[in-house]
BAKENU-647399 format. One record per residue (C-alpha): residue number from 1; residue in three letters; x, y, z. Coordinates in steps of 0.02 Angstrom, whole numbers, padded with zeros to 5 digits. Each point is the difference from the previous one (the first is absolute). Layout:
<atoms>
+-----+------+--------+--------+--------+
: seq : type :      x :      y :      z :
+-----+------+--------+--------+--------+
: NUM :  ala :      X :      Y :      Z :
...
+-----+------+--------+--------+--------+
</atoms>
This chain:
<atoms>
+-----+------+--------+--------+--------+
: seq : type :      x :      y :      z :
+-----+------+--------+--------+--------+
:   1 :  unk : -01699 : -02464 : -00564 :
:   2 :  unk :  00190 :  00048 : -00046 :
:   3 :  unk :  00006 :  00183 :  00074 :
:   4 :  unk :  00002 : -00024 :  00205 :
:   5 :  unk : -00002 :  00136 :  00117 :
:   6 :  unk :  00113 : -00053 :  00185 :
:   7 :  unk : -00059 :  00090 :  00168 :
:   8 :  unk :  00143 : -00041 :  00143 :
:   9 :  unk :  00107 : -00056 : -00162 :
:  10 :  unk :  00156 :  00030 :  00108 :
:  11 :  unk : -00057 : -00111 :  00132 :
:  12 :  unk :  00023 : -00177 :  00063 :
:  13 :  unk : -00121 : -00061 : -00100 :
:  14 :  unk :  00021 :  00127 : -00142 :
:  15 :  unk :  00174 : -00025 : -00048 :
:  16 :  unk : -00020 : -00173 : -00041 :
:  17 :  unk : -00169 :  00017 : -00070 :
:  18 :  unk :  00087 :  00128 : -00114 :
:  19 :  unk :  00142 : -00139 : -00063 :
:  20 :  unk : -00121 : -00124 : -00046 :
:  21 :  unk : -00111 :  00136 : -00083 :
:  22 :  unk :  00155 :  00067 : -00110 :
:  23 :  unk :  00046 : -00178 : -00044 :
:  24 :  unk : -00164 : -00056 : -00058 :
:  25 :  unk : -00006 :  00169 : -00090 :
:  26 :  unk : -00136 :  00100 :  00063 :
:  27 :  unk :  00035 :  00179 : -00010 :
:  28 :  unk :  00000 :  00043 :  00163 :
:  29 :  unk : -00007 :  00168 :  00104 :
:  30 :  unk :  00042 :  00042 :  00183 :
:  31 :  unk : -00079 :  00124 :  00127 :
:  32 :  unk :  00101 : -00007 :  00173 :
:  33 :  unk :  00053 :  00120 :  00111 :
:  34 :  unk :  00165 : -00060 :  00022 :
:  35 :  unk :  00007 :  00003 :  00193 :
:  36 :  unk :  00098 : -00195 : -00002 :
:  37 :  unk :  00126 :  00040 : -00142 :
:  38 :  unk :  00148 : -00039 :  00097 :
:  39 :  unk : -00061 : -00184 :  00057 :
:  40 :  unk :  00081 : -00085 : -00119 :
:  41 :  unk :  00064 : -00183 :  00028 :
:  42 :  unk :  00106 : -00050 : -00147 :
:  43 :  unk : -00030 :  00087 : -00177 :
:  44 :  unk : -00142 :  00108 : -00046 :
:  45 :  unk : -00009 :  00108 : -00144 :
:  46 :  unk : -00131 : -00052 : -00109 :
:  47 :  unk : -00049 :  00107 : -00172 :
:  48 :  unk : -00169 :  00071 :  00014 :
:  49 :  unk : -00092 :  00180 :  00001 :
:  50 :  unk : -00026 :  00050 :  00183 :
:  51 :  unk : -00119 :  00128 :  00046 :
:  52 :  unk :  00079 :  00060 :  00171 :
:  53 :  unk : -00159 :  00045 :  00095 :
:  54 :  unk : -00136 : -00023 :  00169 :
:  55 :  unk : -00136 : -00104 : -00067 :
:  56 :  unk : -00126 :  00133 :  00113 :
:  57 :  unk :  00080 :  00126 : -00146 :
:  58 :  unk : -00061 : -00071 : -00172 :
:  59 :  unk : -00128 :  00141 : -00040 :
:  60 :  unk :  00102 :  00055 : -00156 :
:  61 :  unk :  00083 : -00184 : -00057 :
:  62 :  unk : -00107 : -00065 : -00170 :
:  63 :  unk : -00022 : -00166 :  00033 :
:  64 :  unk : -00104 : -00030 : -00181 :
:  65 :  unk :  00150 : -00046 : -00050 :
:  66 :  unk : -00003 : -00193 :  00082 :
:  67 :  unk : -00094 : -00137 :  00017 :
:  68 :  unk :  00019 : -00061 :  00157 :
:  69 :  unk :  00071 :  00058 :  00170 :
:  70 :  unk :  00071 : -00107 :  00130 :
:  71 :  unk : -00030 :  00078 :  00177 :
:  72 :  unk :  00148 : -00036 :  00111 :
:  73 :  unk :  00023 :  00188 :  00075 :
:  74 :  unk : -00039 :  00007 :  00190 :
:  75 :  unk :  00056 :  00005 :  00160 :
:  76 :  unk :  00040 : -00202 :  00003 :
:  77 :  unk : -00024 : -00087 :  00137 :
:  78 :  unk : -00092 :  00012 :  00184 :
:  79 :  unk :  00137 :  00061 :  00096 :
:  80 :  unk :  00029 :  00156 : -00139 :
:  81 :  unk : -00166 :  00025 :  00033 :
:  82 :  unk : -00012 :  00035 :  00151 :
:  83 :  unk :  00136 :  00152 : -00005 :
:  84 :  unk : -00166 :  00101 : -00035 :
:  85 :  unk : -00173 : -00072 : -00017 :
:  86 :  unk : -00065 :  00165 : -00082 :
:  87 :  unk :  00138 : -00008 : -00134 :
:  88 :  unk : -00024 : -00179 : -00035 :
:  89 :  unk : -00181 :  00052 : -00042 :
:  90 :  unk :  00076 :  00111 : -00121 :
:  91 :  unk :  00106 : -00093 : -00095 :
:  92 :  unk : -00078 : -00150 :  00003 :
:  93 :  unk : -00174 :  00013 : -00010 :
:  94 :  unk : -00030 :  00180 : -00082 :
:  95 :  unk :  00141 : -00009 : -00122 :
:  96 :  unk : -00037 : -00171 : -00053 :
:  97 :  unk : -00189 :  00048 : -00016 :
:  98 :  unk :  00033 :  00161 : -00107 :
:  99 :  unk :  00142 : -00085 : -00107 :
: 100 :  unk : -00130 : -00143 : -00036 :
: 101 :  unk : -00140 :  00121 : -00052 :
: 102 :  unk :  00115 :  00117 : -00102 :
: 103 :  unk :  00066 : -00159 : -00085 :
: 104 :  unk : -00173 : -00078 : -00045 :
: 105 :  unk : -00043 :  00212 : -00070 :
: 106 :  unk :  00140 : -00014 : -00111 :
: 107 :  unk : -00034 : -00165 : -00061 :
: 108 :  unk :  00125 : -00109 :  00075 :
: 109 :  unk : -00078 : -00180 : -00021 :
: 110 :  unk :  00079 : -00107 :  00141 :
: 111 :  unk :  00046 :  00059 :  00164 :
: 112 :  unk :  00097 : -00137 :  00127 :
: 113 :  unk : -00019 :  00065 :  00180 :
: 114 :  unk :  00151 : -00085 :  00129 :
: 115 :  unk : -00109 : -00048 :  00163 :
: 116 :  unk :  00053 : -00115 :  00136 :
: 117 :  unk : -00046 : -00158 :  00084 :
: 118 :  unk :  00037 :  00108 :  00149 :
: 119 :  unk : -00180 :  00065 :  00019 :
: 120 :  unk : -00048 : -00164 :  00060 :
: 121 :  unk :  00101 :  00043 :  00178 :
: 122 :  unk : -00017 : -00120 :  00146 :
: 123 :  unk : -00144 : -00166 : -00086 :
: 124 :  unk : -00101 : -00097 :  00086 :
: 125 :  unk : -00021 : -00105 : -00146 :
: 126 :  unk :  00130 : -00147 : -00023 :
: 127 :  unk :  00015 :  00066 : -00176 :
: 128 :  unk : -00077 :  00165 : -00100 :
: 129 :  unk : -00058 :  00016 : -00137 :
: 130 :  unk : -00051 :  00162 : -00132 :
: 131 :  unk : -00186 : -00039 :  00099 :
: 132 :  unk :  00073 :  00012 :  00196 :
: 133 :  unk : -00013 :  00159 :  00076 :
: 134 :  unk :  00143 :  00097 :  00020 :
: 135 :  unk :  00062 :  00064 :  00147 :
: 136 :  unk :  00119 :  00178 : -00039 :
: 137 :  unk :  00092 :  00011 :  00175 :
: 138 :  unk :  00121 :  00160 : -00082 :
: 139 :  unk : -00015 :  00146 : -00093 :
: 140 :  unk :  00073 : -00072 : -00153 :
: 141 :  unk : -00109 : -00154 : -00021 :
: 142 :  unk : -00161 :  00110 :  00032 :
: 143 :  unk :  00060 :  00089 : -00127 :
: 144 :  unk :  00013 : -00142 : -00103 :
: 145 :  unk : -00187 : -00045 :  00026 :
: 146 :  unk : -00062 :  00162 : -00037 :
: 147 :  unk :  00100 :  00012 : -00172 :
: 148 :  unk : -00076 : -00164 : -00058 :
: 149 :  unk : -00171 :  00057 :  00060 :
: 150 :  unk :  00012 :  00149 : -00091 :
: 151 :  unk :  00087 : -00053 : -00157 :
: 152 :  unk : -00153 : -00142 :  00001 :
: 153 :  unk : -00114 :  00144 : -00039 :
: 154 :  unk :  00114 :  00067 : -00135 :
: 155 :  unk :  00005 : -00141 : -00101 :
: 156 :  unk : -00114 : -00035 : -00146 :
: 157 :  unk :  00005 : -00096 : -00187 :
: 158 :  unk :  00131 :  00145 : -00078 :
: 159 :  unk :  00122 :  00015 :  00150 :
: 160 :  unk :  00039 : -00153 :  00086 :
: 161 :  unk :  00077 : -00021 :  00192 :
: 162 :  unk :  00104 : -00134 :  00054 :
: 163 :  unk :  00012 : -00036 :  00194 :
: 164 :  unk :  00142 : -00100 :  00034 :
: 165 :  unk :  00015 : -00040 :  00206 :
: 166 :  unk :  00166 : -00034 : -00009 :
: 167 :  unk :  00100 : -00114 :  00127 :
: 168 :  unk :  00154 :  00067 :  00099 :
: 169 :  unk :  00147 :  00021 : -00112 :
: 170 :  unk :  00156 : -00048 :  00028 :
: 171 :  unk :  00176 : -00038 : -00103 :
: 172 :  unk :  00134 :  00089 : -00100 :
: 173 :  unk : -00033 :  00164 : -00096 :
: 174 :  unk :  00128 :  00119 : -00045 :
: 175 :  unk : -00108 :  00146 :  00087 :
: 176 :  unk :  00013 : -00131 :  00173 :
: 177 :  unk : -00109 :  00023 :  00146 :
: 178 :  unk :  00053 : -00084 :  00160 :
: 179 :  unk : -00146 :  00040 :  00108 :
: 180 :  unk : -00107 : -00134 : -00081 :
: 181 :  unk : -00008 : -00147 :  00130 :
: 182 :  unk :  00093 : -00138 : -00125 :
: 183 :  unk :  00135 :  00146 : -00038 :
: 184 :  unk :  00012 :  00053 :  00152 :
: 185 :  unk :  00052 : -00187 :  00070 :
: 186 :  unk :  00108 : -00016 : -00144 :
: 187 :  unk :  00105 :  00138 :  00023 :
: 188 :  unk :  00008 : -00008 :  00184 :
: 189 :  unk :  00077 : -00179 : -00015 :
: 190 :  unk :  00128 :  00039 : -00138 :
: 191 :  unk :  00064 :  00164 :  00078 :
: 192 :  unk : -00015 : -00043 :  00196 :
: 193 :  unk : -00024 : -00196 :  00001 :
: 194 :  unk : -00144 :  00037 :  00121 :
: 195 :  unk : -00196 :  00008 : -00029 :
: 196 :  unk : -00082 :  00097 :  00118 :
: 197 :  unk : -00206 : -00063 : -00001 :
: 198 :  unk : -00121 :  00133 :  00096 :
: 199 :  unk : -00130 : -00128 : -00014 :
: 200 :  unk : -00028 : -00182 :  00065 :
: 201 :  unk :  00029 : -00039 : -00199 :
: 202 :  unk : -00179 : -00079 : -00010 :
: 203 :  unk : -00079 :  00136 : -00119 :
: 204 :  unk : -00020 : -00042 : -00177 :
: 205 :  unk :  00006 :  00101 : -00138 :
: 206 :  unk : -00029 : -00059 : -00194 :
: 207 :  unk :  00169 :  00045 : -00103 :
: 208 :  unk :  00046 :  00038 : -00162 :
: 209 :  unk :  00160 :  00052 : -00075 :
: 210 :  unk :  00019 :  00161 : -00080 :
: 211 :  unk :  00037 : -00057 : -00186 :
: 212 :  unk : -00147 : -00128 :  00008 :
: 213 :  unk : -00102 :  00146 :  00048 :
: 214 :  unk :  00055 :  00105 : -00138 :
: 215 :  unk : -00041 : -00142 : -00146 :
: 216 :  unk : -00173 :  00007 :  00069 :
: 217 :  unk : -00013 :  00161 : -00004 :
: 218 :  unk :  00038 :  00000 : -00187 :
: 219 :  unk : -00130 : -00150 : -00013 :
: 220 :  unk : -00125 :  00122 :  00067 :
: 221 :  unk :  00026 :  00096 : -00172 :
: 222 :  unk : -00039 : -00137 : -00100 :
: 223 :  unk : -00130 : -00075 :  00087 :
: 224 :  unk : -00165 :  00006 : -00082 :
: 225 :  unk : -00092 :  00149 :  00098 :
: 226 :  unk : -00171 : -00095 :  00007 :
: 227 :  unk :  00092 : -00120 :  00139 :
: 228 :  unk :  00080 :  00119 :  00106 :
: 229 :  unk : -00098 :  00177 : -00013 :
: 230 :  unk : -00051 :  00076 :  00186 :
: 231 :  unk :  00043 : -00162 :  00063 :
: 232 :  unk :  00136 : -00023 :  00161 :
: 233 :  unk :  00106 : -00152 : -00004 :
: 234 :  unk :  00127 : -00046 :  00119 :
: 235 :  unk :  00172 : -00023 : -00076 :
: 236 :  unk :  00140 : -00163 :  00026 :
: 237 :  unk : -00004 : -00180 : -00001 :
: 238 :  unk : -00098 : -00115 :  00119 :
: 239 :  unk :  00162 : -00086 :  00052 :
: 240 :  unk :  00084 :  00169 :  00059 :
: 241 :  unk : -00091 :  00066 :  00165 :
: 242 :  unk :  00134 : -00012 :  00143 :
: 243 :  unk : -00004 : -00009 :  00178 :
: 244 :  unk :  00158 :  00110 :  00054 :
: 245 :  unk :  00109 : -00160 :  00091 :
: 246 :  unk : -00025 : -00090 : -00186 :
: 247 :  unk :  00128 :  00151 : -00080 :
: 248 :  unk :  00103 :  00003 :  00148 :
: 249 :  unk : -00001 : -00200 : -00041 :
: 250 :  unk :  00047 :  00030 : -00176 :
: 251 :  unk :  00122 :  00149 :  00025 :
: 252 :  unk :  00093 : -00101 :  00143 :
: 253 :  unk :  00021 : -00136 : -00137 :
: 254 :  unk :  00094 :  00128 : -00113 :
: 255 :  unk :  00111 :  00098 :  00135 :
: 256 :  unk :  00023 : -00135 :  00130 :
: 257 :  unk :  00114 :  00092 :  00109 :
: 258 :  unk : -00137 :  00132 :  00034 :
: 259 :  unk : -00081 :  00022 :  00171 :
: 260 :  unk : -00187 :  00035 :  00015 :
: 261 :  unk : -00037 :  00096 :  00151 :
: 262 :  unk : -00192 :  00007 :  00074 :
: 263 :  unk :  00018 :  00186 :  00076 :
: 264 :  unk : -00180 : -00024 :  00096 :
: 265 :  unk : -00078 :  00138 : -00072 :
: 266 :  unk : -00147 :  00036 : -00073 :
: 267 :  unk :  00033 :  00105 : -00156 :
: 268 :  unk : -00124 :  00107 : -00074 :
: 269 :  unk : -00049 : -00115 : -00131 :
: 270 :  unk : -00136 : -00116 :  00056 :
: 271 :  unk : -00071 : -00065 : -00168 :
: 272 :  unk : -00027 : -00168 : -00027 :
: 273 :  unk : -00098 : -00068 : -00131 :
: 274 :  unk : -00002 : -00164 : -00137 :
: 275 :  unk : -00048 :  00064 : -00154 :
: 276 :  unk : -00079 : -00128 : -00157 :
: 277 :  unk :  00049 :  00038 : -00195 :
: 278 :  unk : -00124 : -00128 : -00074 :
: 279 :  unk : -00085 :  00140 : -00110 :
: 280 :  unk :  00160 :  00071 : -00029 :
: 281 :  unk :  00066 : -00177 : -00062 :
: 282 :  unk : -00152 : -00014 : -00105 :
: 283 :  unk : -00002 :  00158 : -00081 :
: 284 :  unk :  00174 :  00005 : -00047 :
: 285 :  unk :  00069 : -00218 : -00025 :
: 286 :  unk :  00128 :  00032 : -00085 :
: 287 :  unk :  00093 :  00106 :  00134 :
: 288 :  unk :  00115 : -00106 :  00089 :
: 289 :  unk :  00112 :  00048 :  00138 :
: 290 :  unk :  00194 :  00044 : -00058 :
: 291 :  unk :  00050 :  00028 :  00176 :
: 292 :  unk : -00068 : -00084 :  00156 :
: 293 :  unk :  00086 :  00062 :  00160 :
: 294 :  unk :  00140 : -00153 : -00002 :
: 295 :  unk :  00056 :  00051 : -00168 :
: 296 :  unk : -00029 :  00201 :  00035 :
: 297 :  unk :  00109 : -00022 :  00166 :
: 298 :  unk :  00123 : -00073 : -00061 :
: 299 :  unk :  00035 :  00116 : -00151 :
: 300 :  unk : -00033 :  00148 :  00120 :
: 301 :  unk :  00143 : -00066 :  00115 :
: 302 :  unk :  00113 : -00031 : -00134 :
: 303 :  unk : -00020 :  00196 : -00088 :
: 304 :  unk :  00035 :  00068 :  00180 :
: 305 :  unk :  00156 : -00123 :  00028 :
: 306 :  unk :  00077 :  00073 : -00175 :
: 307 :  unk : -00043 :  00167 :  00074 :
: 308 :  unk :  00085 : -00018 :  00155 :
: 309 :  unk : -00127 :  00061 :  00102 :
: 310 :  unk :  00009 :  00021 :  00178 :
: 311 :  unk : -00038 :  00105 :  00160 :
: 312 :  unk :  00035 :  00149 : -00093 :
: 313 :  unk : -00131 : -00024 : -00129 :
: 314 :  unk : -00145 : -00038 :  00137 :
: 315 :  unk : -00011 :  00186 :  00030 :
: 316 :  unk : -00170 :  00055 :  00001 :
: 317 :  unk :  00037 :  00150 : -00119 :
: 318 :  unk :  00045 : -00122 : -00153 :
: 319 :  unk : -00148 : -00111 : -00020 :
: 320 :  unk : -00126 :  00023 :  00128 :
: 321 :  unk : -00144 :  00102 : -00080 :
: 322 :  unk : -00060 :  00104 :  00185 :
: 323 :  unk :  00201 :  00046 :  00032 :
: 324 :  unk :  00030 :  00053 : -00170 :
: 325 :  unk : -00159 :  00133 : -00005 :
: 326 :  unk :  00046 :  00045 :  00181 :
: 327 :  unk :  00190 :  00036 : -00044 :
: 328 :  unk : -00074 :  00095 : -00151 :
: 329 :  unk : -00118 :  00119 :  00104 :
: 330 :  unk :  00117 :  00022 :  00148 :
: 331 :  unk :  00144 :  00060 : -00159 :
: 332 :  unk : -00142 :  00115 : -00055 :
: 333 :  unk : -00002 : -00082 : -00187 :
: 334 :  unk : -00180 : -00037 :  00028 :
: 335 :  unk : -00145 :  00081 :  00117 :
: 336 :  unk : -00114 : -00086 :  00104 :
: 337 :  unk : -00120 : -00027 : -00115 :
: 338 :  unk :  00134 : -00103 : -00121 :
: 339 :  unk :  00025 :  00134 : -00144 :
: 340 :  unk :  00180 :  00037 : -00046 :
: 341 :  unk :  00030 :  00178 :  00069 :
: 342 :  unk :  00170 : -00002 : -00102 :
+-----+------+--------+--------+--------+
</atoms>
């Protein structure tokens, strides 16, 4: 499978994804709508054929043309799906549905659908597995469960559907994020040499760094499609779920002088859950871990020190994915129902 179709290729995930795809020599195409262009951290101008479009608009793209598609394209992450419930639907569920079937029409063989551990919400389990029940508590993670329902279904012995669950990501990427809980510590410290916690920092949360995740992803082509086809399986390493105080632990050991502040609150985020990877670890051995959250941190810290980045750069409107689609509406570039009215 050489010729690989991108959803969200302009993302946090998608931009590296996109590297490592180019360098291994896939030809690779992008569909993104381009709403996070401008949060760039670094250098970013990679080589590849972008198709600049809403992946609810594909009705006249041929996608006979690839192999495989990678499904990255949504609205990523609970908060962002909360800014409408109805929308998230949309785009998340609907879109990924019809893109799946009009890819297995037009004979695309492999299609590798992004989910989350997210949809496991608040356990009661001391650690899940692909068997525990999950427990959606947002918009976005219901969404999540639905698409793999669905895309269950849709599978069969001529178009196969991968289900990675994947952990929290964290870590550099030239299209940076910083409201992603390791990010968002990071850069706090760095630029304000303060943490502020809105939790008791007891919740746990199974990480993964985002160019681990994108080498799996490109394992998920390879893989033999007998082992993986209509099957979920949770995404990272065993040794890798995190209570919140253990990366304030680790992030205090890299920026001593920084403060972390427990502000008493109770944010809005009230997952917790311990996730297993033993079937991930089986089906896949030979995947080992480049960068575990010591090694991730510490290379994050170091790319924003080089930057220079500070107070100035923690404004919402650079890397935070709600503020920048809010900014956009409220400048009239997009409507409320995220299409580009310019």
């Amino acid at each position: 499978m050489r010729r690989i179709l991108v959803t969200g290729s302009d993302g946090y995930i998608g931009a590296v994804l996109i590297n490592k795809l180019l360098e291994k020599g896939y030809e690779v195409t992008g569909l993104d709508t381009l709403f996070f262009k401008n949060s760039i951290l670094g250098n970013y101008n990679p080589k590849y054929r972008l198709i600049k479009s809403d992946v609810r608009q594909i009705q006249n793209i041929n996608l006979s043309k690839f192999d495989a598609v990678i499904h990255l394209a949504a609205l990523s992450n609970d908060p962002m799906g909360e800014i409408d419930t109805v929308l998230t639907e949309e785009i998340n569920y609907k879109a990924t549905i019809d893109l799946a079937k009009k890819a297995k029409k037009e004979g695309i063989k492999r299609f590798i659908y992004s989910s989350s551990c997210s949809l496991y919400g608040v356990s009661k389990q001391e650690i899940v597995n692909e068997n525990s029940k999950v427990n959606p508590l947002t918009a976005y993670a219901k969404s999540k469960v639905d698409s793999e329902n669905e895309l269950k279904k849709i599978a069969d012995e001529k178009f196969c559907v991968c289900l990675p669950r994947n952990s929290t990501v964290f870590g550099y990427s030239p299209k940076f994020r910083d409201d992603l809980v390791v990010n968002n510590l990071i850069t706090s410290a760095v630029a304000l040499k303060k943490i502020f916690v809105k939790s008791d920092g007891t919740p746990w949360r199974p990480l993964i760094d985002v160019r681990d995740l994108a080498n799996i992803f490109i394992d998920f082509l390879n893989i033999d499609s007998y082992l993986v086809n209509g099957q979920v399986i949770n995404i990272g390493f065993n040794d890798s779920n995190y209570q919140v105080n253990d990366i304030l632990k680790i992030i205090k050991e890299q920026v001593p002088l920084c403060a972390v502040i427990y502000t008493g609150e109770h944010g809005a985020d009230t997952r917790s859950y311990r996730v297993s990877f033993d079937k991930f670890v089986s089906l896949f051995p030979s995947t080992k871990q480049e960068w575990p959250l010591q090694r991730s941190a510490r290379d994050l810290i170091d790319k924003l020190e080089k930057l220079m980045f500070s107070e100035k750069d923690l404004n919402p409107n650079n890397y935070n994915r709600i503020e920048v689609l809010k900014r956009l509406i409220s400048d009239e570039k997009i409507d409320k129902k995220l299409f580009w009215i310019h």
